[in-house]
mmCIF file as Biopython writes it, N, C-alpha, C and O atoms, coordinates in Angstrom:
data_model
#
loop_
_atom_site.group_PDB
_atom_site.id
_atom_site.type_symbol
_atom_site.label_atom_id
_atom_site.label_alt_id
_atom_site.label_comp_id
_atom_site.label_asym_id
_atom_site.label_entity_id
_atom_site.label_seq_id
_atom_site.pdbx_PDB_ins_code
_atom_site.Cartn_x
_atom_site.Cartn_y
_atom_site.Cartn_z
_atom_site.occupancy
_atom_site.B_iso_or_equiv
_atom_site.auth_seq_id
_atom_site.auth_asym_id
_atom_site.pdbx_PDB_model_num
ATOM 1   N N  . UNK A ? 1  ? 11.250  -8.260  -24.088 1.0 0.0 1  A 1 
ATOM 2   C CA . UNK A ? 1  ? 11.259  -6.796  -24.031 1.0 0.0 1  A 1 
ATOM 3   C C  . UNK A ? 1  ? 9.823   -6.269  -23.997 1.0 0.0 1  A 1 
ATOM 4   O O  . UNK A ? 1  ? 8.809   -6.667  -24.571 1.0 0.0 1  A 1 
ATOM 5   N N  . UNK A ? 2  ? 10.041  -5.251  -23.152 1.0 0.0 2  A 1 
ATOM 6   C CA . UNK A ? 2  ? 8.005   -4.774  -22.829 1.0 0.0 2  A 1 
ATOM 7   C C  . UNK A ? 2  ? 7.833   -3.723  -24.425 1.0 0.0 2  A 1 
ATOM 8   O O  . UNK A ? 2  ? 8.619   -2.967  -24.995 1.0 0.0 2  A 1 
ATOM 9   N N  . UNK A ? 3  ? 6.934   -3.995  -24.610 1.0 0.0 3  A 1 
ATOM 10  C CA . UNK A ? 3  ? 6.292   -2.602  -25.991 1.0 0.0 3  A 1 
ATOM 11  C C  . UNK A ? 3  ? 5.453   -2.011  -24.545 1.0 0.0 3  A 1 
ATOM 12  O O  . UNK A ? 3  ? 5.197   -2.317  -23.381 1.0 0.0 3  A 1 
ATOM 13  N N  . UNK A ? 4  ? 5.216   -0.773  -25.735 1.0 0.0 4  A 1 
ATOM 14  C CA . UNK A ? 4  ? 4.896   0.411   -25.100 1.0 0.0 4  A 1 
ATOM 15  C C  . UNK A ? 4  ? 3.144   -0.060  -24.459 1.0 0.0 4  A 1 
ATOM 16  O O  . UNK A ? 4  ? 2.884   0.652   -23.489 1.0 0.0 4  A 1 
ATOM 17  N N  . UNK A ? 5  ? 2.485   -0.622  -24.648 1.0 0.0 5  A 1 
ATOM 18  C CA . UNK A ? 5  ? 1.019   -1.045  -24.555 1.0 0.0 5  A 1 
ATOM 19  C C  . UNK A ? 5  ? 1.092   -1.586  -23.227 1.0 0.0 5  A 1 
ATOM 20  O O  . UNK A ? 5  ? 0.264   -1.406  -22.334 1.0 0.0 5  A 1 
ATOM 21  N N  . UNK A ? 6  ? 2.830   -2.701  -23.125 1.0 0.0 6  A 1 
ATOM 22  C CA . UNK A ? 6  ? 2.543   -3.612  -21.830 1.0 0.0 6  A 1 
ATOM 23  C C  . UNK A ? 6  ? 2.896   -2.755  -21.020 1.0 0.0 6  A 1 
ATOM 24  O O  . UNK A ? 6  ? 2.840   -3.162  -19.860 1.0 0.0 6  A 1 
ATOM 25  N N  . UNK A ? 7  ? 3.268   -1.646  -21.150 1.0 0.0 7  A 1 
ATOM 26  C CA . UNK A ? 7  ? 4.194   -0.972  -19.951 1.0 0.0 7  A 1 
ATOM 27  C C  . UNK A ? 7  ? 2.749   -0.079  -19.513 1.0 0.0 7  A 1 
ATOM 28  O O  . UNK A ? 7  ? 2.363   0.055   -18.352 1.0 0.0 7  A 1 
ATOM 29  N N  . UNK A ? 8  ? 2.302   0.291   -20.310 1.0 0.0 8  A 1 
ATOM 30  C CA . UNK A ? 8  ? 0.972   1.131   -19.592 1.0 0.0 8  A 1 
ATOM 31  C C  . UNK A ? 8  ? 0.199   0.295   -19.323 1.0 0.0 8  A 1 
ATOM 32  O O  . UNK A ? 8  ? -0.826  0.921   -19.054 1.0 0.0 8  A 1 
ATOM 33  N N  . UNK A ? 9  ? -0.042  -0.971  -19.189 1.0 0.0 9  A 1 
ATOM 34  C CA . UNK A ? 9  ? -0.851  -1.818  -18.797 1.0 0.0 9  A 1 
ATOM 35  C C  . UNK A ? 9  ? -0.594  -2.218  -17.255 1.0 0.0 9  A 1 
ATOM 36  O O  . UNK A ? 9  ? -1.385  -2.455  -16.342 1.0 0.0 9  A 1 
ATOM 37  N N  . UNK A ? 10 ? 0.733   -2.203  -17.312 1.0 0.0 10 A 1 
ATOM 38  C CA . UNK A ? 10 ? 1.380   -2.953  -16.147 1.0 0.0 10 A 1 
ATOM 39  C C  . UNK A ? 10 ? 1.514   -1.281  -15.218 1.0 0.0 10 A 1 
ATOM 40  O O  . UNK A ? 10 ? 1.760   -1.295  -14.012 1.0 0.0 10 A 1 
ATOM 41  N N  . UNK A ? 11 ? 1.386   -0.421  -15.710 1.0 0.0 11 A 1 
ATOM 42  C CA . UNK A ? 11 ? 1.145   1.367   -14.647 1.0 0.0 11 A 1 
ATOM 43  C C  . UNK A ? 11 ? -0.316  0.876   -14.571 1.0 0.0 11 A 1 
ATOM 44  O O  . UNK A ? 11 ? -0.704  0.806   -13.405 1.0 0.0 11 A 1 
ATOM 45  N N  . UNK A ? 12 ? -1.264  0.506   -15.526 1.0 0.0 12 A 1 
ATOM 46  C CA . UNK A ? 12 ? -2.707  0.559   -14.962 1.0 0.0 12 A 1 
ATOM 47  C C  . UNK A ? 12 ? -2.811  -0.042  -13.999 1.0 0.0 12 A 1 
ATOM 48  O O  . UNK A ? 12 ? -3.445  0.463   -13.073 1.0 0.0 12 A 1 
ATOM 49  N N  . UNK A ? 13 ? -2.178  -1.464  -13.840 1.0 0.0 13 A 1 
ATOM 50  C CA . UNK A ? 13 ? -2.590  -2.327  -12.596 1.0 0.0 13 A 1 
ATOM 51  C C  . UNK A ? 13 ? -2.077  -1.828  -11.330 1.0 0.0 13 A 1 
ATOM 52  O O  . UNK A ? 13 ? -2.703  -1.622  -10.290 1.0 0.0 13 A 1 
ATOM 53  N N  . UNK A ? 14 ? -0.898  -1.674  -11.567 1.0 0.0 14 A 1 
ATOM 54  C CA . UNK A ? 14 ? -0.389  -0.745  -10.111 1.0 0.0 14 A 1 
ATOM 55  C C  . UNK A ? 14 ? -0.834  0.337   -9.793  1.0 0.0 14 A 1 
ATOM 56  O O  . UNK A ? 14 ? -0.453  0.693   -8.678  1.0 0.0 14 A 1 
ATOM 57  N N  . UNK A ? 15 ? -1.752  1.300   -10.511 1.0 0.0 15 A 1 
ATOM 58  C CA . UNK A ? 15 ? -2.439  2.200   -10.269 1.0 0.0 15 A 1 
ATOM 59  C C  . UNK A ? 15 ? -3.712  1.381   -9.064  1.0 0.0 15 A 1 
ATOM 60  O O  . UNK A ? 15 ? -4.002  1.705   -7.913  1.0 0.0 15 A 1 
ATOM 61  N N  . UNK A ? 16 ? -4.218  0.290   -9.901  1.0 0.0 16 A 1 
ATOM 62  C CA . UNK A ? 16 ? -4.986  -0.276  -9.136  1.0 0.0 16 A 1 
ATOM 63  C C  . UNK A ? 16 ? -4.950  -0.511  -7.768  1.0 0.0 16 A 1 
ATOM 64  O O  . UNK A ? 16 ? -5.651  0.003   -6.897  1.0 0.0 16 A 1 
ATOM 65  N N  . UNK A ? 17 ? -3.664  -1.712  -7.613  1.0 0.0 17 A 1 
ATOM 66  C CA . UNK A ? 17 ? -3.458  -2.179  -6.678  1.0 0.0 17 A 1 
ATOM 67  C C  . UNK A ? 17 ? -3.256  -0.863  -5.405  1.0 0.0 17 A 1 
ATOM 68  O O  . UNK A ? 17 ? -3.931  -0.754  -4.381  1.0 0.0 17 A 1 
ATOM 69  N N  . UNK A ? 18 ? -1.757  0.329   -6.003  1.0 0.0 18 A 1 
ATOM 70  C CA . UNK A ? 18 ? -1.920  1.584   -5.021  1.0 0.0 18 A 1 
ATOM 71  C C  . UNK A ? 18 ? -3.570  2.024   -4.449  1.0 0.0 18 A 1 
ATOM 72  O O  . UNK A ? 18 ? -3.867  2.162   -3.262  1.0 0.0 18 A 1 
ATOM 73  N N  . UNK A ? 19 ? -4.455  2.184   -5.554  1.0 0.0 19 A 1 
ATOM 74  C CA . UNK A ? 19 ? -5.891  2.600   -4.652  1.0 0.0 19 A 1 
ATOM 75  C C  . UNK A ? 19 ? -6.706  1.979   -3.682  1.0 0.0 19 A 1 
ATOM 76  O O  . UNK A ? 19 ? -7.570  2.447   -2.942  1.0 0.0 19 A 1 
ATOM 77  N N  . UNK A ? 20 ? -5.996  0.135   -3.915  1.0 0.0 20 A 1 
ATOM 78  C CA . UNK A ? 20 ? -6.992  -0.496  -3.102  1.0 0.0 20 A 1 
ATOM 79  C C  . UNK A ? 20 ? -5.857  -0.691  -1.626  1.0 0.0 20 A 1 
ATOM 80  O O  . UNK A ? 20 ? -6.252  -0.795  -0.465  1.0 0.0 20 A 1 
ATOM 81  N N  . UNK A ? 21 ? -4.476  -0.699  -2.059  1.0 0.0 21 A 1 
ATOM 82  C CA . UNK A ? 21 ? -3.939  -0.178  -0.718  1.0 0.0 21 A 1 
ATOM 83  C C  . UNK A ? 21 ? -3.966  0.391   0.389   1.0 0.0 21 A 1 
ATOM 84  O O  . UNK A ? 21 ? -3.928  -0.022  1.548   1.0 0.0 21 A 1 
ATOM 85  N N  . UNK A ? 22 ? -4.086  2.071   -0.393  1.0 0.0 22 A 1 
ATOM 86  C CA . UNK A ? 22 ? -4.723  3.200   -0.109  1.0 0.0 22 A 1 
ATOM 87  C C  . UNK A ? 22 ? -6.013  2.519   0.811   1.0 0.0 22 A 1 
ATOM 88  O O  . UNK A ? 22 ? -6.012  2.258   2.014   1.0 0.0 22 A 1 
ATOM 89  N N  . UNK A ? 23 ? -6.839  2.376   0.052   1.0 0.0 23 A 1 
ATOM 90  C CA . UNK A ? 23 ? -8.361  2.474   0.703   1.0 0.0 23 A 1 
ATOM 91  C C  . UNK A ? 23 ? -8.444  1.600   1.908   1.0 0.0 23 A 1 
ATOM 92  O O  . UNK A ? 23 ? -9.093  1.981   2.882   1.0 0.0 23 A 1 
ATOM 93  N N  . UNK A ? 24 ? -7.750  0.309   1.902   1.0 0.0 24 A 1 
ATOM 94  C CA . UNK A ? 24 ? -7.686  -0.702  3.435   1.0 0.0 24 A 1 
ATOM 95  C C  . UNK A ? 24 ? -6.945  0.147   3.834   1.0 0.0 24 A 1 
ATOM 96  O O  . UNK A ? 24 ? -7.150  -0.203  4.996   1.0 0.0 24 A 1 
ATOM 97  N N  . UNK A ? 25 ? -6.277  0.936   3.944   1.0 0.0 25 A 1 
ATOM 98  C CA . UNK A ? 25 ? -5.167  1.591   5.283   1.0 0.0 25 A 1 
ATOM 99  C C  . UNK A ? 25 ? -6.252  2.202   5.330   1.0 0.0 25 A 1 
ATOM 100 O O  . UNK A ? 25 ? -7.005  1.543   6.046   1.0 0.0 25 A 1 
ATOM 101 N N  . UNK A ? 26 ? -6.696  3.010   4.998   1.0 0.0 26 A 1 
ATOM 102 C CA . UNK A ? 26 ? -7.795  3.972   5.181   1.0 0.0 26 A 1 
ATOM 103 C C  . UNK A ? 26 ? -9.192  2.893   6.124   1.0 0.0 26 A 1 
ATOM 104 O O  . UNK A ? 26 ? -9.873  3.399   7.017   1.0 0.0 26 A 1 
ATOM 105 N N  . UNK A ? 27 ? -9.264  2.263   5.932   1.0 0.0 27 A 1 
ATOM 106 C CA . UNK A ? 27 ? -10.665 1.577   6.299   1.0 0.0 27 A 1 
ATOM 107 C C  . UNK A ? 27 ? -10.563 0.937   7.477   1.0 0.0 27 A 1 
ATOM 108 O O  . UNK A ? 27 ? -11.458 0.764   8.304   1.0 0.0 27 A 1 
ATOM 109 N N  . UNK A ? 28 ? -9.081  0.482   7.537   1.0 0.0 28 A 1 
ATOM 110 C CA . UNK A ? 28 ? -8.717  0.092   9.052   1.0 0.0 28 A 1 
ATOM 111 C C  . UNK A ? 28 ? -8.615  1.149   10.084  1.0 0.0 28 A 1 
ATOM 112 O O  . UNK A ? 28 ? -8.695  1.068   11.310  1.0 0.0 28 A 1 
ATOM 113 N N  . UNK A ? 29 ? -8.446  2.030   9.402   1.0 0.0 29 A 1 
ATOM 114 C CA . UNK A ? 29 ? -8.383  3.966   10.900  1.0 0.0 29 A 1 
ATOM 115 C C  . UNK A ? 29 ? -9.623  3.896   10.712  1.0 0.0 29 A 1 
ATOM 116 O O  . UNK A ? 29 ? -10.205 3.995   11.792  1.0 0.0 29 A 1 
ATOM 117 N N  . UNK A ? 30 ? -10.545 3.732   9.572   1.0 0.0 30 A 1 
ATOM 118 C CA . UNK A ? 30 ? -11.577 4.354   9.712   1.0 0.0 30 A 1 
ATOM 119 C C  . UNK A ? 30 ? -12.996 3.409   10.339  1.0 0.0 30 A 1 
ATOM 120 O O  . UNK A ? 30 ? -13.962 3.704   11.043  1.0 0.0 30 A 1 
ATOM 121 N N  . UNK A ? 31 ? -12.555 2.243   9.714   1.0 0.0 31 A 1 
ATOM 122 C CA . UNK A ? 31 ? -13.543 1.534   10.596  1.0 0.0 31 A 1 
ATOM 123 C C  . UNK A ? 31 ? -15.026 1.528   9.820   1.0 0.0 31 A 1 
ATOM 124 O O  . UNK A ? 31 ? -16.044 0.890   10.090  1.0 0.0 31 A 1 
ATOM 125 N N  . UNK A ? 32 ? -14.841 2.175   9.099   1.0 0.0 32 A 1 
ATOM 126 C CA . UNK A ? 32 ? -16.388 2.316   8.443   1.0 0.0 32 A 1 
ATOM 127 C C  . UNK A ? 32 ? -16.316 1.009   6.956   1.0 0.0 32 A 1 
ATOM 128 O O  . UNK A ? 32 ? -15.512 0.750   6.060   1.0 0.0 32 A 1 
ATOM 129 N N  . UNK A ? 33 ? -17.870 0.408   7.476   1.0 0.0 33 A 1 
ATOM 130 C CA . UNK A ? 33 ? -18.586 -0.098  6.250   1.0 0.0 33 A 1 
ATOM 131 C C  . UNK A ? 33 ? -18.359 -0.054  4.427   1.0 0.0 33 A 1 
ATOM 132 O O  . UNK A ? 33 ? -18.073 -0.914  3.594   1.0 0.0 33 A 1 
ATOM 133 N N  . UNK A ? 34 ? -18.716 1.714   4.351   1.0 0.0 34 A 1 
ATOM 134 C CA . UNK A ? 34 ? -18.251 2.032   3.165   1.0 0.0 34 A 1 
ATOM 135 C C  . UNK A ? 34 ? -16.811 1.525   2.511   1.0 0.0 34 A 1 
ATOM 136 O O  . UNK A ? 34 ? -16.565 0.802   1.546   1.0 0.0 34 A 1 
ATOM 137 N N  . UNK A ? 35 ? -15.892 2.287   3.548   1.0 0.0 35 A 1 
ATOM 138 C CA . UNK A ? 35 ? -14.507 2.076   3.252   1.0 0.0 35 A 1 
ATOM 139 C C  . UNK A ? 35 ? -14.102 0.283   2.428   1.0 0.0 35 A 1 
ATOM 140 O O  . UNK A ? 35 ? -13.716 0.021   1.289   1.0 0.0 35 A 1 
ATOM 141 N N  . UNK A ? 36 ? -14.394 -0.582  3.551   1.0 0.0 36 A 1 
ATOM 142 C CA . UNK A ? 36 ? -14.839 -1.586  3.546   1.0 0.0 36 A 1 
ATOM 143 C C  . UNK A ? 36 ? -15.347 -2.247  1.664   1.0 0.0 36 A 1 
ATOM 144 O O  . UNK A ? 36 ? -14.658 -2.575  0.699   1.0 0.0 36 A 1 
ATOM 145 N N  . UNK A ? 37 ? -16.537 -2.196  1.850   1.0 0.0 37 A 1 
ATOM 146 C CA . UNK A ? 37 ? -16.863 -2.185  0.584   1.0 0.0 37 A 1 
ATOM 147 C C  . UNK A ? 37 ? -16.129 -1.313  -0.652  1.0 0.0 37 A 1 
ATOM 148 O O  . UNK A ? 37 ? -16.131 -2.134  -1.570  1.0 0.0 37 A 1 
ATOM 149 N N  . UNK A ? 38 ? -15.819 -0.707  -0.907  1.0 0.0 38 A 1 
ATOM 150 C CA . UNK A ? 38 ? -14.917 0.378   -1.653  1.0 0.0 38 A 1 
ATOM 151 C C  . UNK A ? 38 ? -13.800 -0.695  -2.221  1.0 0.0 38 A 1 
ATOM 152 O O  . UNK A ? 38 ? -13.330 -1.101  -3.283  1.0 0.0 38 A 1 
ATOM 153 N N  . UNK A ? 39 ? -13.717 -0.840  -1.101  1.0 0.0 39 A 1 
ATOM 154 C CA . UNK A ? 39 ? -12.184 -1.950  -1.229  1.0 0.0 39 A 1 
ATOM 155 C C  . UNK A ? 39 ? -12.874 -2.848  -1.686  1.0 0.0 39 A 1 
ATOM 156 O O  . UNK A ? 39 ? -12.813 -2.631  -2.897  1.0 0.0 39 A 1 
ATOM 157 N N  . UNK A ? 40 ? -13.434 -3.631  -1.556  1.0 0.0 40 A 1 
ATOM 158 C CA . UNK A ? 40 ? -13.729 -5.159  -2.294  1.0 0.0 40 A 1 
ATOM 159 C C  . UNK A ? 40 ? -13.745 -5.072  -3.587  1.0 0.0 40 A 1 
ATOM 160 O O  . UNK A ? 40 ? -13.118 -5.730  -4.417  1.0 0.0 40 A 1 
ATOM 161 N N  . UNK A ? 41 ? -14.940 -3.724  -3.802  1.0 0.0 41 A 1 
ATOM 162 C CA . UNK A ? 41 ? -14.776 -3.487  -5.324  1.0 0.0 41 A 1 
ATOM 163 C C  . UNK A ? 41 ? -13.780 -3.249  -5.850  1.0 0.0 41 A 1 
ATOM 164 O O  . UNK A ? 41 ? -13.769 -3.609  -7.027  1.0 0.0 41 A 1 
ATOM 165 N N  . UNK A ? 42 ? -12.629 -2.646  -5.397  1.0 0.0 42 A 1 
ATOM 166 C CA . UNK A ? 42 ? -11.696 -2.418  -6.258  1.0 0.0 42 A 1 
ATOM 167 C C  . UNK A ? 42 ? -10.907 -3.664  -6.214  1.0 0.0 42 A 1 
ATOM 168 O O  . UNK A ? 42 ? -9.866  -3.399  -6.815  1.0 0.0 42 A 1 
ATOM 169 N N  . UNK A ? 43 ? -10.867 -4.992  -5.777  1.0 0.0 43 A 1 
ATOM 170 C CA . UNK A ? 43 ? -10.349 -6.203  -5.741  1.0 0.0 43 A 1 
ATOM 171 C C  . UNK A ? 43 ? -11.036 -6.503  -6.752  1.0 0.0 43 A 1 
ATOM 172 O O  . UNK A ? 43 ? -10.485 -6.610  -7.848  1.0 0.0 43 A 1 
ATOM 173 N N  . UNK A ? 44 ? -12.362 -6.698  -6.600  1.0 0.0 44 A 1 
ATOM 174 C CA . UNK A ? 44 ? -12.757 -7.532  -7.514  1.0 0.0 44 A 1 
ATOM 175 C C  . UNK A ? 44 ? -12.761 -6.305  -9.028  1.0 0.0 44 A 1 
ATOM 176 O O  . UNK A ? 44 ? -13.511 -6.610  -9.956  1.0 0.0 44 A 1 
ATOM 177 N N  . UNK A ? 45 ? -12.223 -5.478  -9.111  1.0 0.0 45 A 1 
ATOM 178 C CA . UNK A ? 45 ? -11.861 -4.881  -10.766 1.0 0.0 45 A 1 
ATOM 179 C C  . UNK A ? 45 ? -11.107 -5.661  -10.668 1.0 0.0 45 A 1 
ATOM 180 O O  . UNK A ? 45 ? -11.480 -6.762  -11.072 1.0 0.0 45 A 1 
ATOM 181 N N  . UNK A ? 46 ? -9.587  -5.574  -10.073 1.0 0.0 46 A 1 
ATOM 182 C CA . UNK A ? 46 ? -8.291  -5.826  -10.236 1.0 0.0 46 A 1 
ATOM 183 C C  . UNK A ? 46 ? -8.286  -7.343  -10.753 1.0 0.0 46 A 1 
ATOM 184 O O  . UNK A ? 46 ? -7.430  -7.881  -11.456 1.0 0.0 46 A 1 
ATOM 185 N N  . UNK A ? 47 ? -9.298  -7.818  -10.299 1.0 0.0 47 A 1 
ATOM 186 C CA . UNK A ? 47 ? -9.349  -9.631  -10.781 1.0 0.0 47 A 1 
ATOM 187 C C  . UNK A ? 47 ? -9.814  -9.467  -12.001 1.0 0.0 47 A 1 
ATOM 188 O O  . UNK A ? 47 ? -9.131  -9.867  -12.944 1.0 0.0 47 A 1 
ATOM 189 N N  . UNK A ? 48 ? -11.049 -8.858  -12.221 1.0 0.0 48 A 1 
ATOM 190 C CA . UNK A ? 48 ? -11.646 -8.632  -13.562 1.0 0.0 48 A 1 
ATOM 191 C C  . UNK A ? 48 ? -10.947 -8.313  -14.759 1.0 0.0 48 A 1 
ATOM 192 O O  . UNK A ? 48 ? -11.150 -8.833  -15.856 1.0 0.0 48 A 1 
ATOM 193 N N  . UNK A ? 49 ? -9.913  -7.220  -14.427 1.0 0.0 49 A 1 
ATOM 194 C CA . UNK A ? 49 ? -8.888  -6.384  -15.347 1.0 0.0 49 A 1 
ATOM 195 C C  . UNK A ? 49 ? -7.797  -7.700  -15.463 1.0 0.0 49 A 1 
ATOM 196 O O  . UNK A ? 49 ? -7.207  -7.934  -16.518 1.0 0.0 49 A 1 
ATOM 197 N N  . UNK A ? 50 ? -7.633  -8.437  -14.358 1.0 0.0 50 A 1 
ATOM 198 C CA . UNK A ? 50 ? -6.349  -9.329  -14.668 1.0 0.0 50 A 1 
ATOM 199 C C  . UNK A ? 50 ? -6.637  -10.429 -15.479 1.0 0.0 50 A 1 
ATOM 200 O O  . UNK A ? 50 ? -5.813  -10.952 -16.229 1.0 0.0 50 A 1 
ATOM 201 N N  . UNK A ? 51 ? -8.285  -10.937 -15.278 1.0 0.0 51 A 1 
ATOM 202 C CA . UNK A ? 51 ? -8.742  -11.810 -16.381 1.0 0.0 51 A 1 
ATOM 203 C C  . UNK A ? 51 ? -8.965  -11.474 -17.977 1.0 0.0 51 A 1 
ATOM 204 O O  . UNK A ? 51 ? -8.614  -12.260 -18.857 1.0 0.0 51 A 1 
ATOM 205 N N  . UNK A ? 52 ? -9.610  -10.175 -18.246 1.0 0.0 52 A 1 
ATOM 206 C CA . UNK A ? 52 ? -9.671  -9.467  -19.230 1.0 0.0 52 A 1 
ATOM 207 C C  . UNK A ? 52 ? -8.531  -9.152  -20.395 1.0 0.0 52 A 1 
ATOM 208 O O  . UNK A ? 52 ? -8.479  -9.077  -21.623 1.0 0.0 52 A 1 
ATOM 209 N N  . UNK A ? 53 ? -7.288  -8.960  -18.777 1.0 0.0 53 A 1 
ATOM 210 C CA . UNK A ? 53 ? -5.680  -8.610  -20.157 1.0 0.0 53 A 1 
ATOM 211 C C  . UNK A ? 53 ? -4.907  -9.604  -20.225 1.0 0.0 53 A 1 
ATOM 212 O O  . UNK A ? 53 ? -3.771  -9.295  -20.586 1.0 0.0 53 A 1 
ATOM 213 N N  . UNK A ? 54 ? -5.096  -10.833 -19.992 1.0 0.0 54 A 1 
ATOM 214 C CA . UNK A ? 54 ? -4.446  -12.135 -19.510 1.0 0.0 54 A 1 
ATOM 215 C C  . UNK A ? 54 ? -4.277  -12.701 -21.087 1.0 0.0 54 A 1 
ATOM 216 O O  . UNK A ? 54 ? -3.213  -12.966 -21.646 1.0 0.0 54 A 1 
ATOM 217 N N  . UNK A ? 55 ? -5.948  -12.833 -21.767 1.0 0.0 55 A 1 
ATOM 218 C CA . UNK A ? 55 ? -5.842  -13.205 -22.789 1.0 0.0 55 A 1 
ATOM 219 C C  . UNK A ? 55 ? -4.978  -12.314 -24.023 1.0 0.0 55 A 1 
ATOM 220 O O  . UNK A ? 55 ? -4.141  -12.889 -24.718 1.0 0.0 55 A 1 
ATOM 221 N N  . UNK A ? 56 ? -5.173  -11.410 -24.128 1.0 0.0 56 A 1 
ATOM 222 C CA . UNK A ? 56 ? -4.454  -10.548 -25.024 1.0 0.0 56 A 1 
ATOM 223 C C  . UNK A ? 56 ? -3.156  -10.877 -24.824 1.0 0.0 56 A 1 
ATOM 224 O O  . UNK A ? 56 ? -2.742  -11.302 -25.903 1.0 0.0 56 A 1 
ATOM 225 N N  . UNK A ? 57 ? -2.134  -10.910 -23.857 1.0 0.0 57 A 1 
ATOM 226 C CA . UNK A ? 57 ? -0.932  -11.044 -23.900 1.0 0.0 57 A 1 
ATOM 227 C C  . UNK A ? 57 ? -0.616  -12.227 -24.428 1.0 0.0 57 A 1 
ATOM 228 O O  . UNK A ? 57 ? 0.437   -12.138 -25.059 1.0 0.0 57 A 1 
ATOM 229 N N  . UNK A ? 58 ? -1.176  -13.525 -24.441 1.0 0.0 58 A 1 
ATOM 230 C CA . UNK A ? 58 ? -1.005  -15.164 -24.764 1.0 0.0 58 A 1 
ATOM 231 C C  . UNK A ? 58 ? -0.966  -14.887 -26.031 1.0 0.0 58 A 1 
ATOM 232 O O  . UNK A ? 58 ? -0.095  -15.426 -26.713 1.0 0.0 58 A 1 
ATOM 233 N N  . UNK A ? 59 ? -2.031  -13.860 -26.711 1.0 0.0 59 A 1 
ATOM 234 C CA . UNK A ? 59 ? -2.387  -14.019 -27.882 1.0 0.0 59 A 1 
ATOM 235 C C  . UNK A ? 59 ? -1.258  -13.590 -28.556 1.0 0.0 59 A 1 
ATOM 236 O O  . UNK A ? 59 ? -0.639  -14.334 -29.317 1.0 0.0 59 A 1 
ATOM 237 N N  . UNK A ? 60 ? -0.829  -12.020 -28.251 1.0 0.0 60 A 1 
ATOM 238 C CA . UNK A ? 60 ? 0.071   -11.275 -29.312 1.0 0.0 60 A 1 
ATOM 239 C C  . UNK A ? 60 ? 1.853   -12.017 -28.572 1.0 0.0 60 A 1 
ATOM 240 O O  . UNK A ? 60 ? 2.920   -11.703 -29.100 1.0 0.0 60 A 1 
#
């Protein structure tokens, strides 16, 4: 059963994942560099954030 902590954890990541969605649809019309980069970074949070809350859940 999820507690209330995993359930906003698991909206944070999909928040994530929706922006970096977002931003490649966007970067493929747009074609630009920036866009491009924008997106990587927000991959590489999403890895960061998934390494970061990985341990906490094993733990509790």
């Amino acid at each position: 059963m999820l507690r209330h902590q995993d359930l906003l954890r698991l909206l944070g990541v999909y928040g994530y994942v929706q922006d970096a969605l977002t931003i490649f649809v966007l970067s493929r019309f747009a074609h630009g560099k920036f866009a491009l980069l924008k997106f990587c970074s927000l991959l590489f949070l999403i890895c960061i954030s998934t390494v970061l809350l990985t341990p906490q859940e094993v733990r509790s």
